[in-house]
N, C-alpha and C positions, 0 to 999 in steps of 0.2 A: 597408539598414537592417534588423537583425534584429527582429521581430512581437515584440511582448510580449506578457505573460500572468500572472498573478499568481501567488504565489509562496505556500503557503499551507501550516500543519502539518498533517502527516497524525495523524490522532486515532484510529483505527482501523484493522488492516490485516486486511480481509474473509478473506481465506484464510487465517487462522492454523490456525481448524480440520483443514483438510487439510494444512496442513504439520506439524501434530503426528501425524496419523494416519501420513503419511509417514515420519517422523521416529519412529515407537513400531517402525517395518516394520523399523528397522535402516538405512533410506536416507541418503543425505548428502544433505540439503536444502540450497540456495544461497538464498534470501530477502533480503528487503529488500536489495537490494544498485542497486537502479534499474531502470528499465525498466518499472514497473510504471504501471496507467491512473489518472490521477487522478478520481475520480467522487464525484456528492453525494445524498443521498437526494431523490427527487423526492417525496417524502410518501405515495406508494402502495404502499410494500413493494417498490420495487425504487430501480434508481439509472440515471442520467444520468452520463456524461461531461464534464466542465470543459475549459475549457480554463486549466492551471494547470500546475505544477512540481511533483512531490514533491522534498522533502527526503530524500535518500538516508541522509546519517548522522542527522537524528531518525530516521527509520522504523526501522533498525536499533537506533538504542537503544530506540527503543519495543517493538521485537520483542522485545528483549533482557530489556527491564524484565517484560513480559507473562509 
């Protein structure tokens, strides 16, 4: 039986920063495309871990839209 986990929209993708800075260097950035950690803010300025799924084609349109 394959473990569930919940399934949830990404609202946010933390590294956009450095993928623009990337992306200003002349590099071919690969993004949003999977593989990335699903995390949620713990209320103290940093983040936690979930156990969850991102949405590969929202994330990319979200990248997209951003």
């Amino acid at each position: 039986m394959a473990a569930s986990c919940s399934f949830t929209k990404t609202n946010h993708i933390l590294e956009s920063d450095a993928i623009i800075d990337f992306m200003k260097t002349g590099a071919i950035v690969i993004a949003a495309g999977g593989g990335g950690i699903p995390v949620i803010s713990n209320g103290e300025n940093s983040f936690e871990g979930v156990d969850a799924v991102i949405d590969k084609d929202f994330a990319a349109g979200l990248w997209l839209k951003n």
